[in-house]
N, CA and C atoms of all chains as a GROMACS GRO file, in nm:
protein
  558
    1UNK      N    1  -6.227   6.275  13.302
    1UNK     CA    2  -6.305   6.303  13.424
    1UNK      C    3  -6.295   6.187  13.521
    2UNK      N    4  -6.331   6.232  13.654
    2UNK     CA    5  -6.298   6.137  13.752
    2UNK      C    6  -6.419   6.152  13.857
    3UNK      N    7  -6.429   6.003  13.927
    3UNK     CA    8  -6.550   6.021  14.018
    3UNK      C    9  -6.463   6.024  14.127
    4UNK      N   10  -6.529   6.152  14.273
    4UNK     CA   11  -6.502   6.121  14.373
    4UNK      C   12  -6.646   6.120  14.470
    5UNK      N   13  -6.587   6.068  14.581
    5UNK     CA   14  -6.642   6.024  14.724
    5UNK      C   15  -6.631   6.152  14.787
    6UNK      N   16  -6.716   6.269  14.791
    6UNK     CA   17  -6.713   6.347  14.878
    6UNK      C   18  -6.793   6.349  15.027
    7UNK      N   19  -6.785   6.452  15.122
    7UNK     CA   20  -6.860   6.388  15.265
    7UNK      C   21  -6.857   6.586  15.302
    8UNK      N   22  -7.001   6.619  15.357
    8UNK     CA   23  -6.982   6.778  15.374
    8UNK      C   24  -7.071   6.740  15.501
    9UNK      N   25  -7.027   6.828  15.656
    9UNK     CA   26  -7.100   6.880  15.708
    9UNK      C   27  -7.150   6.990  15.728
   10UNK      N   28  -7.310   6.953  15.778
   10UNK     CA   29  -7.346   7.092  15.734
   10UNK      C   30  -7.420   7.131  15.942
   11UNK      N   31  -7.363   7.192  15.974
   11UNK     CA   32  -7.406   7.201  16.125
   11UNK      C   33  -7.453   7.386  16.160
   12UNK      N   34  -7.547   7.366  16.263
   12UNK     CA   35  -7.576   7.530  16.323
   12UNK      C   36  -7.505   7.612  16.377
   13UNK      N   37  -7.512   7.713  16.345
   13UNK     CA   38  -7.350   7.823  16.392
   13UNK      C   39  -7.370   7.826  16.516
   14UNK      N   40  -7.278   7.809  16.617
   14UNK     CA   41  -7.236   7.822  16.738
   14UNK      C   42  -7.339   7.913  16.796
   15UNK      N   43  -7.365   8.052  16.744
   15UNK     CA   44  -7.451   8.167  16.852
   15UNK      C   45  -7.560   8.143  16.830
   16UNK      N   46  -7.636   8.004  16.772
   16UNK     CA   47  -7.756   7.943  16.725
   16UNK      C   48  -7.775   7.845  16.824
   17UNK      N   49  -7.925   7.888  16.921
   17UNK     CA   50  -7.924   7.768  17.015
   17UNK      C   51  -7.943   7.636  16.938
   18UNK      N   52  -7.917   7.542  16.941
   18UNK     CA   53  -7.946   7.386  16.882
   18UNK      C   54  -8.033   7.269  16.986
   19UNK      N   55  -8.149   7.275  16.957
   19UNK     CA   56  -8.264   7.264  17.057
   19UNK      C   57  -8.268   7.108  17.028
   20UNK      N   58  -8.245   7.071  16.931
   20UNK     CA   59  -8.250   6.966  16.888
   20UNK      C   60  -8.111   6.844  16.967
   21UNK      N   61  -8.018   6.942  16.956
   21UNK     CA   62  -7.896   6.909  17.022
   21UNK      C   63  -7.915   6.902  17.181
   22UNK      N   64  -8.010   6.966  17.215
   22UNK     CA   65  -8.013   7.015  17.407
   22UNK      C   66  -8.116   6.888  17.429
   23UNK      N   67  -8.230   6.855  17.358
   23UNK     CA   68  -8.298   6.770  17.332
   23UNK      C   69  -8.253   6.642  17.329
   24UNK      N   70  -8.174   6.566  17.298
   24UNK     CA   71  -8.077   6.491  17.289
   24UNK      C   72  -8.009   6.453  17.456
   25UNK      N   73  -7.922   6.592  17.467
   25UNK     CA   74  -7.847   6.535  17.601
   25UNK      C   75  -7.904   6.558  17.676
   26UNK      N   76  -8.067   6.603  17.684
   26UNK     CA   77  -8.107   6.535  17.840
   26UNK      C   78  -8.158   6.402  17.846
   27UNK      N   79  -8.220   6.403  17.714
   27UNK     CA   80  -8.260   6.244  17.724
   27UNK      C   81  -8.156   6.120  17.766
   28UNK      N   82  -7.969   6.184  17.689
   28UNK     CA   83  -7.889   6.092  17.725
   28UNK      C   84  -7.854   6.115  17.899
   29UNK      N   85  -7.869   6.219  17.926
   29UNK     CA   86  -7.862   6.204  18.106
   29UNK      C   87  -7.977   6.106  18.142
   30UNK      N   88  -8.093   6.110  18.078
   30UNK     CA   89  -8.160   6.020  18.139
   30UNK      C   90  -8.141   5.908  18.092
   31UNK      N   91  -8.072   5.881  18.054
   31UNK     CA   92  -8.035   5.667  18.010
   31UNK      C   93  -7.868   5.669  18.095
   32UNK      N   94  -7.842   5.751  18.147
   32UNK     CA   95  -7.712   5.719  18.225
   32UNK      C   96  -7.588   5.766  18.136
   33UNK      N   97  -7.589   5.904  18.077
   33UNK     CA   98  -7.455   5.907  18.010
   33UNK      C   99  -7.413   6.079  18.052
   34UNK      N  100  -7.429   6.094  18.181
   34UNK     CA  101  -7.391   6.240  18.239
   34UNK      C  102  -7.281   6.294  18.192
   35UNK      N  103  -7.163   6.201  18.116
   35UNK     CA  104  -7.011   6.259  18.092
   35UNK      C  105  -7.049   6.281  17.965
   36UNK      N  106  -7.184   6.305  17.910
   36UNK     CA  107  -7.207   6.335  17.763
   36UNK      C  108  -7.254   6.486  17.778
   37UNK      N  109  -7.198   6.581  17.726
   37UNK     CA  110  -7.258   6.702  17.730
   37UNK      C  111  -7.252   6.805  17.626
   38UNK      N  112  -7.316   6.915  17.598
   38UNK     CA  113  -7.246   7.020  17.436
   38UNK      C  114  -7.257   6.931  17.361
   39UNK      N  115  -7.387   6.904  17.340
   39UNK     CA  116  -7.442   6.791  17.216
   39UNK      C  117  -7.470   6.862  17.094
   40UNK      N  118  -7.450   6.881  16.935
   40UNK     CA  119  -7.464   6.953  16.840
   40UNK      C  120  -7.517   6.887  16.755
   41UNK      N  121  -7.639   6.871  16.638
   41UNK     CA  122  -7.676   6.818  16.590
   41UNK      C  123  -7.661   6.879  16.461
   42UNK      N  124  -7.596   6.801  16.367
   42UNK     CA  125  -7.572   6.870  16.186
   42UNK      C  126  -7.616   6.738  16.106
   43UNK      N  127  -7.631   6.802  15.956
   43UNK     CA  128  -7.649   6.692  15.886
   43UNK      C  129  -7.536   6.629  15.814
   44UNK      N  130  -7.512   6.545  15.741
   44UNK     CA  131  -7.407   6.475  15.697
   44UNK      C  132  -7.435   6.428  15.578
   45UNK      N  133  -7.393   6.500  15.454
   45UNK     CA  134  -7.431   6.464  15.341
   45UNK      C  135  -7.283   6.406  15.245
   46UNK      N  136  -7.320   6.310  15.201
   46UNK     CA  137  -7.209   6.222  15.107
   46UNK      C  138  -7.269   6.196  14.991
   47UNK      N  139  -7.185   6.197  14.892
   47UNK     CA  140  -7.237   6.186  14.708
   47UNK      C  141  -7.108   6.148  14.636
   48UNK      N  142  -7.096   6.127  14.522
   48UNK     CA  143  -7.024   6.073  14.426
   48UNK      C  144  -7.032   6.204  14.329
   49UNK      N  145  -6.897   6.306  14.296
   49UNK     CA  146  -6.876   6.386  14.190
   49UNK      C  147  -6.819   6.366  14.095
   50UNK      N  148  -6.842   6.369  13.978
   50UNK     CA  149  -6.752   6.386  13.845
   50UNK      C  150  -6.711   6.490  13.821
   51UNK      N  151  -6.550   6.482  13.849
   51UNK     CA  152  -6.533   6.649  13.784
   51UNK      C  153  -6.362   6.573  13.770
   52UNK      N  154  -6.280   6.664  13.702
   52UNK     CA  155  -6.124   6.686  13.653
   52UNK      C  156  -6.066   6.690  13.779
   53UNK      N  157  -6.047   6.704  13.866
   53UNK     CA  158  -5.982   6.729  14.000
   53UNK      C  159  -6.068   6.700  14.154
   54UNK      N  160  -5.973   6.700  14.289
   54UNK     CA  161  -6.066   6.685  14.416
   54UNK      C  162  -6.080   6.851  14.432
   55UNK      N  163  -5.997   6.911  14.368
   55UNK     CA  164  -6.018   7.030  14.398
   55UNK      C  165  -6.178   7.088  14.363
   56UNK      N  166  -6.167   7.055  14.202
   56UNK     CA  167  -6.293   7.089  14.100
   56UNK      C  168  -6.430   7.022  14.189
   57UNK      N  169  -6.441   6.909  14.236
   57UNK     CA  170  -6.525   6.835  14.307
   57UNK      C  171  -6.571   6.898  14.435
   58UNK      N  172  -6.460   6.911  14.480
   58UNK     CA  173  -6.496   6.995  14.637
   58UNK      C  174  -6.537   7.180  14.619
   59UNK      N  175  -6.550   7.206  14.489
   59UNK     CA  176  -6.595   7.299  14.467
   59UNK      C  177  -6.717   7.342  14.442
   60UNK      N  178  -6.784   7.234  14.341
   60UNK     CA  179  -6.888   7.207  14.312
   60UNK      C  180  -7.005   7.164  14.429
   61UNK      N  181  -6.934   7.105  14.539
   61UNK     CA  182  -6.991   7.062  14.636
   61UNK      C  183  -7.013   7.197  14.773
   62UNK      N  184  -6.915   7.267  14.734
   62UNK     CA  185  -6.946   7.427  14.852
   62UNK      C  186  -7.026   7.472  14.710
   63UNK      N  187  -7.035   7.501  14.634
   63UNK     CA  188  -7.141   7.569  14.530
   63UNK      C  189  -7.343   7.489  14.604
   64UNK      N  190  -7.267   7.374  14.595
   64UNK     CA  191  -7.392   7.261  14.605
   64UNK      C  192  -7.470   7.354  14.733
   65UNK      N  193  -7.350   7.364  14.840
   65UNK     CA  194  -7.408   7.380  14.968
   65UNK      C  195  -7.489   7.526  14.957
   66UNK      N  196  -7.373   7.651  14.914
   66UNK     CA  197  -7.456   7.760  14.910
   66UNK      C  198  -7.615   7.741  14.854
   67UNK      N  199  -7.588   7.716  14.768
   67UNK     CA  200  -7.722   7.719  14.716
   67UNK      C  201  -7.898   7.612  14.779
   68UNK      N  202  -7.809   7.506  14.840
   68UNK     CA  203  -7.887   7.437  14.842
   68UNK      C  204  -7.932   7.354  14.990
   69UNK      N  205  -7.778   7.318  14.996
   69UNK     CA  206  -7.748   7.226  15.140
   69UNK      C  207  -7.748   7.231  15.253
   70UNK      N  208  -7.675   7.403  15.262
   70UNK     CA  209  -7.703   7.475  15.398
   70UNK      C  210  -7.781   7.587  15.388
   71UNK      N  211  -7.794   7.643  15.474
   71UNK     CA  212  -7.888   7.793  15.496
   71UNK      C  213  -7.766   7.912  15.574
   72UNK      N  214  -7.695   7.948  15.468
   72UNK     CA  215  -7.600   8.047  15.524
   72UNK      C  216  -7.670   8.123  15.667
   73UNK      N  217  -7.795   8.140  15.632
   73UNK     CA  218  -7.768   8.263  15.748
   73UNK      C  219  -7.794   8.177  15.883
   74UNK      N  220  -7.782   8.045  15.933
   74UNK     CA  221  -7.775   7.977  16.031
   74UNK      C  222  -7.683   7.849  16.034
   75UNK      N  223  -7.636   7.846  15.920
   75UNK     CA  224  -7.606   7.697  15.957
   75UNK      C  225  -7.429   7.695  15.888
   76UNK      N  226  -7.332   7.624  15.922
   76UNK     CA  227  -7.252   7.666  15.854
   76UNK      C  228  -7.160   7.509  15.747
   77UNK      N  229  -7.087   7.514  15.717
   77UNK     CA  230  -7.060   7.375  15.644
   77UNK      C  231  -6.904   7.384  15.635
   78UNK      N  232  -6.867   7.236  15.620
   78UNK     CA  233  -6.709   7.216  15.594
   78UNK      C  234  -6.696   7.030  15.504
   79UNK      N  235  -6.663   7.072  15.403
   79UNK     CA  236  -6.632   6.955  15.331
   79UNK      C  237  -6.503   6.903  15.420
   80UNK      N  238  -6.575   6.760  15.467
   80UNK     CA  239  -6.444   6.695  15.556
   80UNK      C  240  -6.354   6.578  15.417
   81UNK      N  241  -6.395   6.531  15.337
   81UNK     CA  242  -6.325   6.478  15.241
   81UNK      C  243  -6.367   6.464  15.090
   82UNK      N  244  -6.271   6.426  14.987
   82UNK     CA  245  -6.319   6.444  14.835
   82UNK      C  246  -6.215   6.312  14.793
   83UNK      N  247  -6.268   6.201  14.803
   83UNK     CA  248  -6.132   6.131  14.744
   83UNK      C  249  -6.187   6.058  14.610
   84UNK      N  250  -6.089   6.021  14.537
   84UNK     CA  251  -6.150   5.992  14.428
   84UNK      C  252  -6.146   5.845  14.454
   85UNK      N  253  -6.263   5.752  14.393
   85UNK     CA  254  -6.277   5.610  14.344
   85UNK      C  255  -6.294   5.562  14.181
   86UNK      N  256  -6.279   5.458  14.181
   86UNK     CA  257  -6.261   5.371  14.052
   86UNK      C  258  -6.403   5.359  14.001
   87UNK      N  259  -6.378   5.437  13.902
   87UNK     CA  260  -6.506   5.446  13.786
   87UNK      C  261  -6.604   5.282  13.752
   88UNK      N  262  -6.702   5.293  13.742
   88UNK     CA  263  -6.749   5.170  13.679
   88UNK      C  264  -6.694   5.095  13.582
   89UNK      N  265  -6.725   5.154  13.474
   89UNK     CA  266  -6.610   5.120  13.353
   89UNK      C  267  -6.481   5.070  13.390
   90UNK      N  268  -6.384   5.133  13.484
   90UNK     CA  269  -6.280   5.053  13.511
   90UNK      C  270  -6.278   4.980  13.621
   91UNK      N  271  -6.368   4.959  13.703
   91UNK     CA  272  -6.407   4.814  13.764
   91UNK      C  273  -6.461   4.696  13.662
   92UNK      N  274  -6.530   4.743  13.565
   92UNK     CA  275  -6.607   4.615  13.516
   92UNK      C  276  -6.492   4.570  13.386
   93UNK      N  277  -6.336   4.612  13.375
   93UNK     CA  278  -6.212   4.596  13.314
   93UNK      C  279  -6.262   4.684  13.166
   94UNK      N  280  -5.959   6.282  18.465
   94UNK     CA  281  -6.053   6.298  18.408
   94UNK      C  282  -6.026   6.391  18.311
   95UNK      N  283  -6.036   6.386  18.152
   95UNK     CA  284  -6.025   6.478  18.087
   95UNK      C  285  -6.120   6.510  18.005
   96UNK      N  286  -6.140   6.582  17.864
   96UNK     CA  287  -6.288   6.623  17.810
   96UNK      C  288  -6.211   6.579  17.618
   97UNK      N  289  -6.291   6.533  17.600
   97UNK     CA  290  -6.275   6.544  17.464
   97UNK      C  291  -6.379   6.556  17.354
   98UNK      N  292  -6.357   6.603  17.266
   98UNK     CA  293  -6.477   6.648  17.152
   98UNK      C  294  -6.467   6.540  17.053
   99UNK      N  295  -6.600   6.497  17.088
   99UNK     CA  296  -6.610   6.356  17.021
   99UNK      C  297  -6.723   6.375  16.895
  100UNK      N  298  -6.692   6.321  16.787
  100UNK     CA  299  -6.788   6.359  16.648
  100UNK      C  300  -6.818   6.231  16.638
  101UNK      N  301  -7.007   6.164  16.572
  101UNK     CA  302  -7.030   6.032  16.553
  101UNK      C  303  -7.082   6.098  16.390
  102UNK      N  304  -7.099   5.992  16.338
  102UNK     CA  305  -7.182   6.038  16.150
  102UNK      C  306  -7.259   5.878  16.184
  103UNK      N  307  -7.380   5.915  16.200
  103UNK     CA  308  -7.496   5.811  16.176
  103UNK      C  309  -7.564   5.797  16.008
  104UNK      N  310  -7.529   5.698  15.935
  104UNK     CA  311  -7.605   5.704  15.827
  104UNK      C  312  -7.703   5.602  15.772
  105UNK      N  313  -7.794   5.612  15.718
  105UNK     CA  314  -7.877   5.478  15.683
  105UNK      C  315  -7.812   5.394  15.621
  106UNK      N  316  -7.843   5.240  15.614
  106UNK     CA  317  -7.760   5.147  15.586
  106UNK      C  318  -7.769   5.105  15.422
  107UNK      N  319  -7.686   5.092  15.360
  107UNK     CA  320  -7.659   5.066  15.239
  107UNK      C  321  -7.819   5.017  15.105
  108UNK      N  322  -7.820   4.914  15.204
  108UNK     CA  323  -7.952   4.850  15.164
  108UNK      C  324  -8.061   4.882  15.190
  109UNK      N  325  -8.093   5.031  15.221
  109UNK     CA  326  -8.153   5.056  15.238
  109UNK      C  327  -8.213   5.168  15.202
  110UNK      N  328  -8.337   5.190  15.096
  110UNK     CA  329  -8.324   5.346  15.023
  110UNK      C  330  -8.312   5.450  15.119
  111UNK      N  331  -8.252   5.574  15.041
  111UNK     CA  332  -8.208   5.698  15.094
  111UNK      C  333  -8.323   5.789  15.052
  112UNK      N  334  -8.473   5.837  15.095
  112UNK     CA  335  -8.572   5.841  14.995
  112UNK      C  336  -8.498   6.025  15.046
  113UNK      N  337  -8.467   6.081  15.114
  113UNK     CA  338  -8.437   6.184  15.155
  113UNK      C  339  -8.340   6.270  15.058
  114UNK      N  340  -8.228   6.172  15.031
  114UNK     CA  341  -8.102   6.178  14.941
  114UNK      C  342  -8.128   6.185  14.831
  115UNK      N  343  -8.201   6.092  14.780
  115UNK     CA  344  -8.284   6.120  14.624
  115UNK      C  345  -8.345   6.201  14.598
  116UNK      N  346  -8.452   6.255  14.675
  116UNK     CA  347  -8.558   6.418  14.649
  116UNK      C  348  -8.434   6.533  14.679
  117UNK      N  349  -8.298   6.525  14.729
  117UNK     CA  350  -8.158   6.620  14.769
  117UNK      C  351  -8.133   6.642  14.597
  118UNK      N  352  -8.091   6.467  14.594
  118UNK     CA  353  -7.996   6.461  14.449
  118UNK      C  354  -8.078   6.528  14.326
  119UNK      N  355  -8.209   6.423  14.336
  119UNK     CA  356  -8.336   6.565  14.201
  119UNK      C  357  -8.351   6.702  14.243
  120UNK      N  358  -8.290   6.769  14.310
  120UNK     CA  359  -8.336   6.894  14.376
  120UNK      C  360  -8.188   6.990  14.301
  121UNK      N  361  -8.100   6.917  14.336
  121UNK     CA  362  -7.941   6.933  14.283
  121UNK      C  363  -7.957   6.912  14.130
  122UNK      N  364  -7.980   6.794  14.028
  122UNK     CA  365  -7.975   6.832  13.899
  122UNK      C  366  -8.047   6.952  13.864
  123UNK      N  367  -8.158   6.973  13.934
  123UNK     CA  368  -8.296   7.065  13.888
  123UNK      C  369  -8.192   7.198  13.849
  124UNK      N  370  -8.132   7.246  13.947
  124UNK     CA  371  -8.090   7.391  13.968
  124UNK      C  372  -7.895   7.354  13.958
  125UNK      N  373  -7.888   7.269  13.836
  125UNK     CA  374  -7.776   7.267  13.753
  125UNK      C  375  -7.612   7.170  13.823
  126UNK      N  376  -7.648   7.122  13.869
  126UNK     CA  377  -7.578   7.016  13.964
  126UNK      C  378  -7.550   6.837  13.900
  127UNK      N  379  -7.523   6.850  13.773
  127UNK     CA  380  -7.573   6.633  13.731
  127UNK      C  381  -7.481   6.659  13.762
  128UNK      N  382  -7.390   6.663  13.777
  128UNK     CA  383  -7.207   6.595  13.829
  128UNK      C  384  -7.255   6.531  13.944
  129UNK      N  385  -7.353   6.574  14.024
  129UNK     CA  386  -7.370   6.528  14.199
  129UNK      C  387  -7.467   6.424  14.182
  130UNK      N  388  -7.416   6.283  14.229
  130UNK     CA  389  -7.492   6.190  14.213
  130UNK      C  390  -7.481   6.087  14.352
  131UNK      N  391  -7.603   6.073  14.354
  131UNK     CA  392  -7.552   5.905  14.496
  131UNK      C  393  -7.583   5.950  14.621
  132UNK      N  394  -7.643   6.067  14.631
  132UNK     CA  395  -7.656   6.152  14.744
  132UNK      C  396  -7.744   6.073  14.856
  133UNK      N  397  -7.638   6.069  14.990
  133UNK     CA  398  -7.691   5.961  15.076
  133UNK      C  399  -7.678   6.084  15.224
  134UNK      N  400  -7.763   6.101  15.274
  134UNK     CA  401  -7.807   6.212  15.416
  134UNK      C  402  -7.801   6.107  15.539
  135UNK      N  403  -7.747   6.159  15.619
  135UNK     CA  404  -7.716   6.153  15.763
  135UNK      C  405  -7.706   6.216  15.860
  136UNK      N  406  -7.706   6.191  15.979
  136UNK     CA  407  -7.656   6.300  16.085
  136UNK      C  408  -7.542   6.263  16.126
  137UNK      N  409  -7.506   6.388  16.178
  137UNK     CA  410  -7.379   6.416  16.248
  137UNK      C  411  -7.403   6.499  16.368
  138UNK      N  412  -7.336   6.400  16.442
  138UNK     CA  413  -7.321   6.465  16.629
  138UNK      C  414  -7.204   6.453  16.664
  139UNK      N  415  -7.190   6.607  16.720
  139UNK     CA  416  -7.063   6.636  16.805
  139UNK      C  417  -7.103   6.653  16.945
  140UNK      N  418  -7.020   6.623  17.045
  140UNK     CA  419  -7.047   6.616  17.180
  140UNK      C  420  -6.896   6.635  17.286
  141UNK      N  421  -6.911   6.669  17.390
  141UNK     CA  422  -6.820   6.694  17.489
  141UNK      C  423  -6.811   6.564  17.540
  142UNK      N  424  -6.700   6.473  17.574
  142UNK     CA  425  -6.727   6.347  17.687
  142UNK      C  426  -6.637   6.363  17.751
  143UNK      N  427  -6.607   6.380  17.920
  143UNK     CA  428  -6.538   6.356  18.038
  143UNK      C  429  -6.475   6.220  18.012
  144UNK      N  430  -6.436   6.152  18.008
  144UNK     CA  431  -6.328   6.010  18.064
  144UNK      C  432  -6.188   6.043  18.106
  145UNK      N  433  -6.142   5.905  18.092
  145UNK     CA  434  -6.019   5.899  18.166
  145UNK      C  435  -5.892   5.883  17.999
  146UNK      N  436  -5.940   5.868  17.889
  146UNK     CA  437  -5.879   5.905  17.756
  146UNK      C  438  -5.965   5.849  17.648
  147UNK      N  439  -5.946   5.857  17.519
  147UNK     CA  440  -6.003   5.885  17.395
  147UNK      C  441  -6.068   5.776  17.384
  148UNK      N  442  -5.999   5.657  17.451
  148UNK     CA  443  -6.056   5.528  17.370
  148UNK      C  444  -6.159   5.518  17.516
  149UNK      N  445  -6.185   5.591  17.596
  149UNK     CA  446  -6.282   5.558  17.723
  149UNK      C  447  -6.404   5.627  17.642
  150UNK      N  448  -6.368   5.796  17.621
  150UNK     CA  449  -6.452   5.853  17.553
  150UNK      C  450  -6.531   5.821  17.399
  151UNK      N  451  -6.499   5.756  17.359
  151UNK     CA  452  -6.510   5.654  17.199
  151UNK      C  453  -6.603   5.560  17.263
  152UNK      N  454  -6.574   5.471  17.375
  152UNK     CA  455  -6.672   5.362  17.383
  152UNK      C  456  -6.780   5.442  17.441
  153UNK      N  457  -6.805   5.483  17.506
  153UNK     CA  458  -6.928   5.590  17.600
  153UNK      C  459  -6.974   5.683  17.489
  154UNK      N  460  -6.909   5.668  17.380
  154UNK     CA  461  -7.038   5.736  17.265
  154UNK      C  462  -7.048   5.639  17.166
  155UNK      N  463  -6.993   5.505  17.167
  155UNK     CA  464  -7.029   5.396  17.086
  155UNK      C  465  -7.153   5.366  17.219
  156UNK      N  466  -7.163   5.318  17.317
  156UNK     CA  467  -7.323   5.289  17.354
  156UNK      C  468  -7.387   5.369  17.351
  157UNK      N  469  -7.303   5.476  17.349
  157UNK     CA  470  -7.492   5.636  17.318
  157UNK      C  471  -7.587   5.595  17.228
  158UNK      N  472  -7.475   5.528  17.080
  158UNK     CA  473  -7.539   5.529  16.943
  158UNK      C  474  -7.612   5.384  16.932
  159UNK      N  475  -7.557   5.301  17.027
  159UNK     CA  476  -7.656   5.166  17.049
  159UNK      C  477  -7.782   5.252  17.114
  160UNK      N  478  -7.745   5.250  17.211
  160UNK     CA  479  -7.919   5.293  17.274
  160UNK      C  480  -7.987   5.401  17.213
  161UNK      N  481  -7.935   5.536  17.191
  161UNK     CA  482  -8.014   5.657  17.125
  161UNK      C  483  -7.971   5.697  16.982
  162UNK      N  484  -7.863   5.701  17.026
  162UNK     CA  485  -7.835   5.791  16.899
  162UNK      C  486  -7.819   5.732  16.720
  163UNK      N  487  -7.828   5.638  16.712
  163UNK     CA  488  -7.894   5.506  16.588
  163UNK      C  489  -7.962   5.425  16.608
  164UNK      N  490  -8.048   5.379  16.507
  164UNK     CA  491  -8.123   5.298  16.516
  164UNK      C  492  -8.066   5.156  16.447
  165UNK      N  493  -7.988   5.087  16.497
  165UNK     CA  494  -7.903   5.014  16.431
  165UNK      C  495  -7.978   4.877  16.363
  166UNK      N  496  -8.090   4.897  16.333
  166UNK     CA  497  -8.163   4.821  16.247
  166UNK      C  498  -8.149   4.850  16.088
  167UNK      N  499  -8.143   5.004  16.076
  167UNK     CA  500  -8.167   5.050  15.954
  167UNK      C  501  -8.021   5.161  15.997
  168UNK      N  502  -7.963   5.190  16.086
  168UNK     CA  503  -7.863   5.237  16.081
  168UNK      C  504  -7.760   5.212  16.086
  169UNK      N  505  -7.653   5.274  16.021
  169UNK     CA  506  -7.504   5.238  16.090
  169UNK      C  507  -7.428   5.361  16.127
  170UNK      N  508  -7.309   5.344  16.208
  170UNK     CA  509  -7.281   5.486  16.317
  170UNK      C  510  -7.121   5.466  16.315
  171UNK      N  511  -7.022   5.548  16.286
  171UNK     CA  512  -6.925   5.540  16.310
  171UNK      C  513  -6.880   5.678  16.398
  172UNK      N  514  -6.739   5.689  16.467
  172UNK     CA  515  -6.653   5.778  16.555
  172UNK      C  516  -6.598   5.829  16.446
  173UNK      N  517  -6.626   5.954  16.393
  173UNK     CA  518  -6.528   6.026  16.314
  173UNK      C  519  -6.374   6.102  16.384
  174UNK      N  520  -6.408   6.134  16.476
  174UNK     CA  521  -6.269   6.184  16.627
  174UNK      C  522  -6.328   6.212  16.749
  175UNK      N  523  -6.230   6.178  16.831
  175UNK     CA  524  -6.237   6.159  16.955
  175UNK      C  525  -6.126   6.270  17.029
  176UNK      N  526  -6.098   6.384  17.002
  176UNK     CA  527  -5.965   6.475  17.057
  176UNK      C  528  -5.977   6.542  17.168
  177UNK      N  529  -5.879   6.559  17.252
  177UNK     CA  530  -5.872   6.625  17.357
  177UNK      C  531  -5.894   6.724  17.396
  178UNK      N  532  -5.957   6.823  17.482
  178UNK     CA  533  -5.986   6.948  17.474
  178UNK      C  534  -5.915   7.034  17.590
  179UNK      N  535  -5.868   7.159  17.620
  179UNK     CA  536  -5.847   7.161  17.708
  179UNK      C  537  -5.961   7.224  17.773
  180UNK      N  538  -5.915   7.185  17.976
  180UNK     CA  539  -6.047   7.214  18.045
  180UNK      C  540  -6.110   7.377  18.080
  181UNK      N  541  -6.218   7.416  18.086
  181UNK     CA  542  -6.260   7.549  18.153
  181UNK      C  543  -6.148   7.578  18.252
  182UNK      N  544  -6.073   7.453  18.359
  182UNK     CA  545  -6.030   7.526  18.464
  182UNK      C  546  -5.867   7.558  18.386
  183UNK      N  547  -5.861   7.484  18.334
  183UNK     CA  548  -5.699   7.454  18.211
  183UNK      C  549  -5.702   7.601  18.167
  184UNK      N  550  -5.781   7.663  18.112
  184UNK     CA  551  -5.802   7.808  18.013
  184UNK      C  552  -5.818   7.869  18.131
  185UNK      N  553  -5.873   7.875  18.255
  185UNK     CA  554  -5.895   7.972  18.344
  185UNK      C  555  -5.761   8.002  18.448
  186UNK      N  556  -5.639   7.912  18.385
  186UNK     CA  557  -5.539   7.925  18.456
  186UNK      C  558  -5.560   7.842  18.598
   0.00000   0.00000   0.00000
């Protein structure tokens, strides 16, 4: 088995106003950043998996999401990476 | 002047507990998940920025995340991409 570094976003589906996001870029119009606009606000979740593969890992991690991470019927998700790192044990030789 | 879709991932800083990530990660073993461990939560913002190219649009959302969009005491903020988009008038012919 192997540990990886996975990273999933989890953001609101497009035909979902994001109030939180609209909330945001007016405040940044008001500090001076007008060329900022179509602001989207998601969450960004990263963890450490043990599993046989990045495949097996990044699987476990869309399992993670259905169930847990996102809210299918609004929000949608995309594992942006799964890479694997060096186990404890074989850092500490 | 062009538009590009710019993504930031704000996350709390290392040293600093994740009390959010931990009630995620016990929430994840509960309902059959121990492979998922280390679970660290963040946001993620995507945004439209006007400049004159990527690395104009990159710095004008590196001061967003100084002034609003992190709290760079307890946060840290990186540019996940910065890509080109084409314009409303570009698609409208």
């Amino acid at each position: 088995m192997e540990r990886f570094r996975v990273a999933v976003v989890v953001t609101i589906r497009r035909s979902i106003a994001d109030v939180q996001g609209m909330t945001v870029e007016q405040a940044l119009h008001a500090i001076g950043f007008p060329m900022i606009e179509d602001v989207r606000i998601g969450k960004y979740v990263e963890m450490l998996v043990t599993a046989a593969s990045a495949e097996e890992a990044r699987a476990y991690v869309e399992q993670a999401c259905q169930q847990l991470l996102a809210n299918p019927v609004i929000e949608d998700y995309r594992v942006m990476f799964a890479v694997p790192i060096a186990t404890e044990a074989e850092q500490q030789g």
